[in-house]
Structures are given as C-alpha cells and as structure tokens.
C-alpha positions as CSV (number, residue, x, y, z in Angstrom):
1,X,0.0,0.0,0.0
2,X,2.9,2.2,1.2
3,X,4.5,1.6,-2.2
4,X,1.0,2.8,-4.3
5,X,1.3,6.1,-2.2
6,X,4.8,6.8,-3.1
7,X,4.5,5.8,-6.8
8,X,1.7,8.3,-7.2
9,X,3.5,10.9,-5.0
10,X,6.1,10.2,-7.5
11,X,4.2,10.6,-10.9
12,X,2.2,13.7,-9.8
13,X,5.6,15.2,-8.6
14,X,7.4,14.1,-11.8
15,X,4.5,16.1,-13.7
16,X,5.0,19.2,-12.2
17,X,8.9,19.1,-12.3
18,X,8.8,18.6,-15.9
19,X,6.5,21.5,-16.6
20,X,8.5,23.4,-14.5
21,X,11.5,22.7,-16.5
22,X,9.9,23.3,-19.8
23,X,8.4,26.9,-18.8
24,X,11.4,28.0,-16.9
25,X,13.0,28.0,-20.4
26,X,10.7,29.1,-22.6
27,X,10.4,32.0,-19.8
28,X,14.6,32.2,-20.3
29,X,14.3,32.1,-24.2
30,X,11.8,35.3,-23.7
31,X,14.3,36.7,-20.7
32,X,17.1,37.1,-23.7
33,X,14.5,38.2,-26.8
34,X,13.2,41.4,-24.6
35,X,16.8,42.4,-24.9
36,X,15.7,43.9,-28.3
37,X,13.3,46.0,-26.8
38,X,14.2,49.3,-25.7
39,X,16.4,50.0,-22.7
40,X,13.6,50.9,-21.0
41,X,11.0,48.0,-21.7
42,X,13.9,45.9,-21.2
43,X,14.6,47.0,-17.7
44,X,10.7,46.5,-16.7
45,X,10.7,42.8,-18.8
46,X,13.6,41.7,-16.7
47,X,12.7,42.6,-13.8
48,X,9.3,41.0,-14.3
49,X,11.0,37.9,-15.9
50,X,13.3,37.7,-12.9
51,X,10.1,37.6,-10.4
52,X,8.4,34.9,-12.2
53,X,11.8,33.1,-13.3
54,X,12.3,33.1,-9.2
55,X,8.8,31.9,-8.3
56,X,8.4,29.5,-10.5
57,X,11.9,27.8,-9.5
58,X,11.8,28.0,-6.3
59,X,7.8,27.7,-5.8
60,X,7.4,24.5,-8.2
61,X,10.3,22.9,-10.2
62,X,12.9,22.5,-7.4
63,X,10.3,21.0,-5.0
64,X,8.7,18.8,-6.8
65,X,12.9,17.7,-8.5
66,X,13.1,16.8,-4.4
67,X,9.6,15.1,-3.7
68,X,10.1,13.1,-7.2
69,X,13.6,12.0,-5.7
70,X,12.4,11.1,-2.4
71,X,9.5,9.6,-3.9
72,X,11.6,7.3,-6.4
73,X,14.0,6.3,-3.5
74,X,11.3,5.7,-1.2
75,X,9.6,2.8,-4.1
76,X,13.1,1.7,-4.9
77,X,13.6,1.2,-0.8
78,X,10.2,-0.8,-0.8
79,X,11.1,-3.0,-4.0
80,X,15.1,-3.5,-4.2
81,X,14.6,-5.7,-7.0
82,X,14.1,-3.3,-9.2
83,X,17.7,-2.3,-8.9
84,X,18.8,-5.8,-10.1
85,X,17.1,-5.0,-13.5
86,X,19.5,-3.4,-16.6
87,X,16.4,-1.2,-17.5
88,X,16.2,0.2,-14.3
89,X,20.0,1.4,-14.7
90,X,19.4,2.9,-18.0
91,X,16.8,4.9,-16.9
92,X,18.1,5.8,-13.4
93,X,21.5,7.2,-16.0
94,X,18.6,9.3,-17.2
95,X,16.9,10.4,-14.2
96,X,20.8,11.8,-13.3
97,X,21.3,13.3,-16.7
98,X,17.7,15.1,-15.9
99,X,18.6,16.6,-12.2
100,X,22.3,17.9,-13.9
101,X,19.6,19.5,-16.5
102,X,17.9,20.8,-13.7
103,X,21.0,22.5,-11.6
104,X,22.3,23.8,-15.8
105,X,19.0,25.5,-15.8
106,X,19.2,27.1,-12.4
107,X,23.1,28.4,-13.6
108,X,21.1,29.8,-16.2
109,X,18.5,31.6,-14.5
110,X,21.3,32.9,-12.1
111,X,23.2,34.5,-14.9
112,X,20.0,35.8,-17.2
113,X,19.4,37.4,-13.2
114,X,22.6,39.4,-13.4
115,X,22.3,39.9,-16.8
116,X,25.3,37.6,-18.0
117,X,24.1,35.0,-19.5
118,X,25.5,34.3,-23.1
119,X,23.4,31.7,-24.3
120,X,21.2,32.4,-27.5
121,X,17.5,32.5,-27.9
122,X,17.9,29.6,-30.3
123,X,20.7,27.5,-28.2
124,X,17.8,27.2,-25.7
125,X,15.3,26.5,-27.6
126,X,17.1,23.2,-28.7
127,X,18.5,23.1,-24.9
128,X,14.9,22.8,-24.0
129,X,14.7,19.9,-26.3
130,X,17.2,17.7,-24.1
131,X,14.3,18.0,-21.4
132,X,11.8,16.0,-24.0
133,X,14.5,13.5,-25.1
134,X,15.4,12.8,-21.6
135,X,11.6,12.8,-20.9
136,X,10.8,10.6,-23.8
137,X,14.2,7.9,-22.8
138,X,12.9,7.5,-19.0
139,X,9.1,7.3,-19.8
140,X,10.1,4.1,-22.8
141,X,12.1,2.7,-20.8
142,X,9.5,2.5,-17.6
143,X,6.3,1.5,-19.7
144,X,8.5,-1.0,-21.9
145,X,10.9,-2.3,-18.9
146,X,13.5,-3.8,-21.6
147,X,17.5,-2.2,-21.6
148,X,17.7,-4.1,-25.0
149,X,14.5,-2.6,-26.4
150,X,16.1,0.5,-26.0
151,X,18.4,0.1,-28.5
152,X,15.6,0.3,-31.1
153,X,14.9,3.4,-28.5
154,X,17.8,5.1,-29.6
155,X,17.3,5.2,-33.2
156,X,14.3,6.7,-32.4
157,X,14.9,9.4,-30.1
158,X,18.0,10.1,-32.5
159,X,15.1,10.6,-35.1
160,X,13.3,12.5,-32.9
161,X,16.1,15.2,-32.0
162,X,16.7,15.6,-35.7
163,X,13.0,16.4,-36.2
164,X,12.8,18.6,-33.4
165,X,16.2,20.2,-34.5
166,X,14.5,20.8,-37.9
167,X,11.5,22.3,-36.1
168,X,13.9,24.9,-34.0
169,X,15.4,25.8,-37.4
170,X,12.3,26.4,-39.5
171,X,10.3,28.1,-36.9
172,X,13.4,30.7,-36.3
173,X,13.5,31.1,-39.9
174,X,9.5,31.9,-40.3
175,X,9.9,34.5,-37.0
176,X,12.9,36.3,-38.6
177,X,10.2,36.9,-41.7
C-alpha cells in the first residue's frame, strides 16, 4: 500500500517538475528576446521575468525535482529488485542526466538574473529539447521495462532530435520573416 502512495506521489511530482523545466526555459528564451526591446521596456521585462523566473523555481520545479527524488527512493527502498534490473540502470542514467539539467537551468536563470548570460535564444530552444528527449528515454524505458528494447529506443529518439532540431530551425526562420 505504502509503495501505491509513493508511486503516485512520485508521478504527480514528476508532472509538475517537468513542466516546471519546460516553462522556466521558454520563460529564459523570452528573458534574452526582450533584450531587443528598448532600454527601457527591457529593464521592466527583466525585472518582471526575474520575479516569475524566481517563483516559479523556487515555488514549483525545485520542490517537486526533491519530492520526485524522495519519492523514487522511497519505491526503490520498498522494492530492491528493481535495482537488479539493466532497465532500471538505464533509466536511473537518465533520471541523473535530468537533475544535472535541472542545476544547468538554475546556472542559467542565475546569470540571465545578473544579466550575463550568453546563451542564444535559439541554443535554448534546442537546450529545452534535451528535457523532451530525456523525458521521452525515461518514460520508454519505464512503460517497456527492456534495456535491450532500448536500442531500437535510440534510433528513435535520434530521429526524434533531428526532427525537433529541424523544427527549432524552421520556426526561427518563419519568426525572422
């Protein structure tokens, strides 16, 4: 029963993390666009960005990164045996790979705070991406439960990137129009 709590906690909790991670940088991609506004609409759009950028970080995303951790330890605690299976280490790589992504995107909304950031409007639009693929490579590999399925899983998440790579490209080209 214990572990049907914790896997819930740990789906909700997974939900809002990951919508937390895909706003916080469309917000950044918008954070470095006002910059072509004028000084002055600039300094009001990044203070306001800053506010919400904050909130939304410190509010939602990093919470729910901790009760989605606390909740996948917690099942993993009540049912070791999952740790014995090859799939589980694949997609426990991926969960690591997606709390790094986490602590990139809080770098980032440090520097876009004090206004050093260097990264690109476009460089984070395909950086928001990774957060899909990484999405995409830990939800296959839970539903199907297979490490050797997820060889056919990489040549489609490789197809996947390049479509979504194609997508960044053409939609900057149509908004530069």
């Amino acid at each position: 029963m214990v572990y049907q709590y914790a896997k819930a906690i740990h789906i909700i909790f997974v939900v809002c993390w990951m919508a937390g991670l895909f706003y916080i940088v469309r917000l950044f991609i918008y954070h470095i666009e006002a910059k072509t506004k004028t000084p002055e609409e600039y300094q009001v759009l990044h203070k306001q960005f800053k506010v919400m950028e904050s909130k939304l970080w410190w509010v939602i995303t990093t919470p729910a990164m901790y009760l989605t951790v606390v909740a996948g330890l917690l099942m993993l605690y009540l049912s070791p045996s999952w740790l014995e299976m090859g799939w589980m280490h694949v997609k426990l790589l991926f969960v690591v790979g997606l709390v790094v992504y986490h602590f990139i995107c809080q770098k980032i909304m440090s520097q876009l705070a004090v206004e050093t950031c260097t990264w690109s409007s476009t460089q984070l639009r395909l950086w928001n991406e990774l957060a899909t693929l990484l999405l995409f490579a830990i939800v296959f590999l839970v539903v199907l439960k297979s490490a050797l399925n997820w060889i056919f899983g990489v040549v489609g998440l490789v197809g996947l990137s390049v479509v979504l790579m194609m997508a960044v490209k053409l939609y900057k080209r149509y908004r530069t129009r």
